[in-house]
N, C-alpha and C positions, 0 to 999 in steps of 0.2 A: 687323159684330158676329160674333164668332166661334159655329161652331157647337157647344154644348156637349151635353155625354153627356145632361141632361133631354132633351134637342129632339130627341136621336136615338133615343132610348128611346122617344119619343111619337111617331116617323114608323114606328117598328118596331111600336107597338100599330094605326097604322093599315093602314100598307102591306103586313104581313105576315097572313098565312093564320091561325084563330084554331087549329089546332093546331098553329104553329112555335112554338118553344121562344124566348122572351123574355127578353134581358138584364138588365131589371130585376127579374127574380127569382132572377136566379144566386147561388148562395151559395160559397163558398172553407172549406177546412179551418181556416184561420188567419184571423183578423178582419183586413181593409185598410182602409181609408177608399177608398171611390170616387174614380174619376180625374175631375177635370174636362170633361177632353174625351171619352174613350175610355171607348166600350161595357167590359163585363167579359169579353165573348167579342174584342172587338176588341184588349186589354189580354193575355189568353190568347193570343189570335196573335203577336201580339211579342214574348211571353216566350217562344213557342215556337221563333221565326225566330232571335233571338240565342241559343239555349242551344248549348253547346259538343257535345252530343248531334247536333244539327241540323247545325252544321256539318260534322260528320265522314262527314254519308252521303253528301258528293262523293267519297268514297273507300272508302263499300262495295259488295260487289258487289248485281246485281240479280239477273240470269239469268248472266254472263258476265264471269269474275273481270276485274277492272279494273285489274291487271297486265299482260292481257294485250292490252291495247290502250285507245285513246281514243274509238275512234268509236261506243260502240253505251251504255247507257242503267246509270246509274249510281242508287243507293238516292233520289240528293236529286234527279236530273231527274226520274224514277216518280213523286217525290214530288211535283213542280212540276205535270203532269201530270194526278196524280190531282184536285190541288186545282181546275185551270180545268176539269177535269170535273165535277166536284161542283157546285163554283159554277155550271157554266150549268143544269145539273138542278135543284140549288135556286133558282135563281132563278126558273126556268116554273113552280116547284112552291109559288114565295111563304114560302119557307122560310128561314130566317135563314141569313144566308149567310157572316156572321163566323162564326159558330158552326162551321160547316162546313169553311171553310178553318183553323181551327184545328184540329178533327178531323183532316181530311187531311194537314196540315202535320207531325202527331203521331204520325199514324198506323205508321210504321216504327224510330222512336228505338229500338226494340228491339232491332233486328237485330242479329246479331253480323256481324264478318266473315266474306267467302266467303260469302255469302248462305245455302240453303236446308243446305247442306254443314255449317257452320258452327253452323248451328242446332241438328241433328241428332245432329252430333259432343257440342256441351253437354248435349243431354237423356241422353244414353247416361254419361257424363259425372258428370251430377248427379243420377243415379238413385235414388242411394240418399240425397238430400240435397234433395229436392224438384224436382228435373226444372227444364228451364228452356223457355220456350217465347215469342217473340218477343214475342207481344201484351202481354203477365202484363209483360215487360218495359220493356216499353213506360211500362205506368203504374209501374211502379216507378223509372223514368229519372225521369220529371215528378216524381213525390212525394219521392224518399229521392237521386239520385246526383247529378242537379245541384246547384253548391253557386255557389249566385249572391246570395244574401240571409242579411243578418243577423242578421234577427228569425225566420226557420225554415228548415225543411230543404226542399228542390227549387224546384220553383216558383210553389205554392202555387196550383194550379190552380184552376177552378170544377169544382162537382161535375158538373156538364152536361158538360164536356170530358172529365173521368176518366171518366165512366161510357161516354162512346162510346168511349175508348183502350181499355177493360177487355173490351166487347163484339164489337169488332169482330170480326167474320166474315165469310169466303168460303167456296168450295167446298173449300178446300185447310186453313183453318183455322176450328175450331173451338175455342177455350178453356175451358177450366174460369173459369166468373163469380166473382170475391170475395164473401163473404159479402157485403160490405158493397153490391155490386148485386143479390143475388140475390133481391130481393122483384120486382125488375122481368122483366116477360117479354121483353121486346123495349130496342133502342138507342132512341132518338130518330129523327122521320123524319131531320133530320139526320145522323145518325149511320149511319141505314139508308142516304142517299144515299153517301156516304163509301164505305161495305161495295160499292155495285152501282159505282160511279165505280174502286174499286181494281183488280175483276175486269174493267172494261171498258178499264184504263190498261194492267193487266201481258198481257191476254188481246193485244190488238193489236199493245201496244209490243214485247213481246216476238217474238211473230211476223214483224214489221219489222225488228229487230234480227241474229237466223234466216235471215231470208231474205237480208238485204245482206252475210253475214261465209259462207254458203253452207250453213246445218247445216239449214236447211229449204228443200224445193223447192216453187215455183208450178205446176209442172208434177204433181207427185206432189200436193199439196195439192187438185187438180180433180177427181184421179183418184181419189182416196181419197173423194171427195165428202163435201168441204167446206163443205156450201151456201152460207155467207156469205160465203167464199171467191169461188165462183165468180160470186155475184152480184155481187162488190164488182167482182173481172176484169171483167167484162162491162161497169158503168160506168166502169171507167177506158176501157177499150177503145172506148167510145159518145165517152168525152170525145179521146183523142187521135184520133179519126175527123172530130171537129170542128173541134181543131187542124188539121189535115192539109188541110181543106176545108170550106170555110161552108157551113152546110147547105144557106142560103137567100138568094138577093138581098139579103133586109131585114136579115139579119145583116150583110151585107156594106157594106148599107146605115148601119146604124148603129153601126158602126166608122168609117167616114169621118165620121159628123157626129159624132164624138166624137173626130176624129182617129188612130185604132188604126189599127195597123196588121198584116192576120192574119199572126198568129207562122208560120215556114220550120215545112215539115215533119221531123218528127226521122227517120233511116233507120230501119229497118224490124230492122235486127239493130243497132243500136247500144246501146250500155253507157247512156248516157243516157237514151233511148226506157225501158229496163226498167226501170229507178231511178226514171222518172215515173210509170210505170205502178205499181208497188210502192206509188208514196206514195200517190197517185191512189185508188187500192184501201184502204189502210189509212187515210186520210181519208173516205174513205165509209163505210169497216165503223165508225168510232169515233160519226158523225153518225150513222147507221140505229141504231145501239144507246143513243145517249142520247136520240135521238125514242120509242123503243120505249118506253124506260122511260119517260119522262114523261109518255104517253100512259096508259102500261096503269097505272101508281100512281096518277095522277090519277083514274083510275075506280074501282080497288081505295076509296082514301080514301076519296072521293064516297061509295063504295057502304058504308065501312065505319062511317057516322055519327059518325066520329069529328069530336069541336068543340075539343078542346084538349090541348097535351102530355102530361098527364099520365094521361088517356087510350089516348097512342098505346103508352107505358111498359109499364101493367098488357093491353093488346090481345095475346091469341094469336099472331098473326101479323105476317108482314113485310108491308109496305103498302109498302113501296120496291122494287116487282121490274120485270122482262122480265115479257114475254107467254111463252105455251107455249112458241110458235115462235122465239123469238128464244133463251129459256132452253136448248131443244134446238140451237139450231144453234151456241149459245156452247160447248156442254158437245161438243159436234162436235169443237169448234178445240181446247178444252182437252185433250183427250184427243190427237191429234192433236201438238201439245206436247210434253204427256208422253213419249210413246213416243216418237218422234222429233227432239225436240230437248233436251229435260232428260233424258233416257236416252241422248244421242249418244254414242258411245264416247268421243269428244275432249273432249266437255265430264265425262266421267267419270271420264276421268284427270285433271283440273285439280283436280280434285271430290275425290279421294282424296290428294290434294297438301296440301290446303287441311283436309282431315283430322287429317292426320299434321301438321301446322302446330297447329293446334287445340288436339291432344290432347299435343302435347311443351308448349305451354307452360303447360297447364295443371297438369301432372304436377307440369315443372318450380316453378311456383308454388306450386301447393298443397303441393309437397314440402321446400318452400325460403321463406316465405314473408318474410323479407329482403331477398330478392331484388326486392320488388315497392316501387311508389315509395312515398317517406316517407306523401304524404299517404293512400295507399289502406292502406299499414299502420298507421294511426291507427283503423282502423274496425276492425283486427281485435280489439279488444277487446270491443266486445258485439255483435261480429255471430258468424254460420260461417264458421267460415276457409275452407269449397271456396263457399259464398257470396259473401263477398270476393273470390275468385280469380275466380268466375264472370262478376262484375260487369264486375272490371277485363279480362279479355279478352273478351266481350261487346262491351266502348265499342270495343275495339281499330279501329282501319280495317285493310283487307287489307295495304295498304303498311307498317304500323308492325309489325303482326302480322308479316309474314313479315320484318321488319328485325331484331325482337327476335329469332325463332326465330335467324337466321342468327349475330347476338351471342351466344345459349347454346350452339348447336351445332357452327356451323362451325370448323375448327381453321384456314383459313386465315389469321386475324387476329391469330392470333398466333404467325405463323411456320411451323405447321407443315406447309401447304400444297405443299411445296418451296423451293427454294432455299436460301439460307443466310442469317444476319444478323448485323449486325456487331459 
């Protein structure tokens, strides 16, 4: 017998914690009929996973324009990432975890291309035409620019998913809330999981990425006193000491009744030994920071009597956090980051590339608005023509973006590059 949406709705009222947020009260902007099989946050995930939005962040950047190589962490791997993070937090925390992975799935549709460059170029940009700012964008991609349905405009979300898109925060971003959430003080714990999973996916991933292309040192990182840093070193370093040599007979022991055989030791300056130890390391810091939190919310919650969602909405506070010490030693790394790798000199000239990309085609659009394709000139009727413009280079990916710039600008397409023609 197949499993249907009543039987999953009735495992979520028992298996879930009585403050996660329940699917059988999610409402939508536009009236659906319910799905058979599929939650409304399960329904929300897959409208999020197909939207043309989602597909495009295999091609934005994250920290590290994605032109300029394949190997380091792209808008939709972050996003892949944030989501198995989320989920295992929600999960110890008994928290709806469709819900969540749709949140995190959501969570970046906004971005423009060229990542934080690209952003910043827009708000300077549209200053005088309402600013533009990732998150804000975000819910405006779900509600108004996807056009995948008939009977309305975007994708006709639940208000439980718009309101954690509209909220979401880290240390780096902050939003102005829509009227339309601002009776609430707080996201959803979900939502709040989403928020501490984002800072603990780009805090790590990022540094990993840094470390393997050379714009951050392990060395200079110990020194600067990194604590998580160093402690994460120290258990990679415990774990390849164990490679290299079994601690103990009984290990040794039961690796032969399990037939293993102890792995060759790696050499001591080899390119490989370091790349283990890197992972090693950044798989330990991403474990101690989702322990962290799941421990210290669990007790924040406990302590905060909260019994049900709506509750956690109108509550003063985050109930989804780190401990002191864990809070301190992230804002360590992050800082750390900052000045040394998002302020590299090499990543700021790519940065100022991705600028001047930016800012030519949206001149060029907004000053030409013909130029832009049939269906986005259909909106410019009752929208803002630098809103329109803003939209449609927003969605842009890096690679289209800088395709298009080269089509307005470069002369050598059309001959005038040298040569002769015939």
């Amino acid at each position: 017998m197949p499993f249907e949406r009543a039987a999953r709705e009735t495992l979520e009222s028992s298996a879930l914690a009585s403050y996660a947020v329940r699917s059988a009260s999610a409402r939508r902007r536009y009236h659906e009929r319910p799905d058979a099989y599929r939650t409304e946050f399960q329904r929300d995930r897959d409208r999020i996973l197909h939207s043309t939005a989602f597909r495009r962040l295999q091609h934005k950047t994250q920290v590290f324009v994605v032109t300029e190589g394949d190997l380091y962490r792209t808008r939709l791997t972050h996003t892949l990432e944030v989501a198995q993070i989320a989920r295992s937090i929600a999960s110890a925390l008994r928290l709806n975890g469709d819900l969540v992975e749709a949140l995190a799935l959501a969570h970046d549709l906004g971005h423009p291309p060229f990542g934080h460059a690209g952003e910043q170029e827009l708000h300077v940009l549209m200053h005088e035409h309402g600013g533009f700012e990732h998150n804000l964008q975000s819910l405006r991609v779900v509600d108004e620019l996807e056009v995948r349905y008939a009977m309305y405009p975007g994708l006709n979300l639940t208000w439980d998913v718009r309101q954690g898109i509209a909220m979401h925060a880290t240390i780096y971003d902050a939003p102005k809330v829509p009227a339309e959430f601002a009776e609430c003080s707080n996201a959803s714990l979900e939502g709040q999981v989403v928020d501490v999973a984002d800072m603990i996916g780009y805090s790590t991933h990022d540094l990993d990425d840094a470390l393997h292309i050379g714009l951050a040192d392990e060395h200079q990182l110990a020194a600067r006193g990194i604590e998580l840093w160093i402690e994460a070193l120290h258990h990679a370093d415990h774990v390849l000491a164990r490679r290299d040599t079994a601690e103990t007979q009984v290990e040794l022991d039961l690796e032969e009744v399990r037939g293993e055989v102890p792995r060759e030791p790696l050499p001591l300056d080899s390119w490989k030994r370091r790349d283990v130890r890197i992972r090693e390391a950044i798989r330990w810091m991403i474990g101690r920071l989702v322990e962290d939190v799941i421990e210290t919310s669990d007790a924040h919650i406990e302590g905060s009597r909260i019994t049900s969602a709506g509750m956690v909405l109108r509550h003063p506070h985050r109930l989804v956090v780190m401990s002191e010490l864990l809070t301190h030693q992230l804002q360590q790394l992050a800082t750390y980051l900052r000045e040394e790798v998002y302020y590299h000199p090499e990543k700021l000239v790519m940065e100022q590339k991705a600028r001047r990309i930016i800012h030519g085609l949206f001149d060029a659009f907004a000053g030409e608005p013909r130029l832009l394709p049939r269906p986005v000139q259909e909106r410019l009727d009752g929208t803002d023509r630098y809103r329109v413009v803003c939209d449609f280079v927003s969605g842009l990916t890096d690679r289209s973006a800088l395709d298009l710039y080269n089509r307005l600008f470069e002369t050598y397409e059309f001959g005038f590059g040298g040569g002769t023609t015939p």
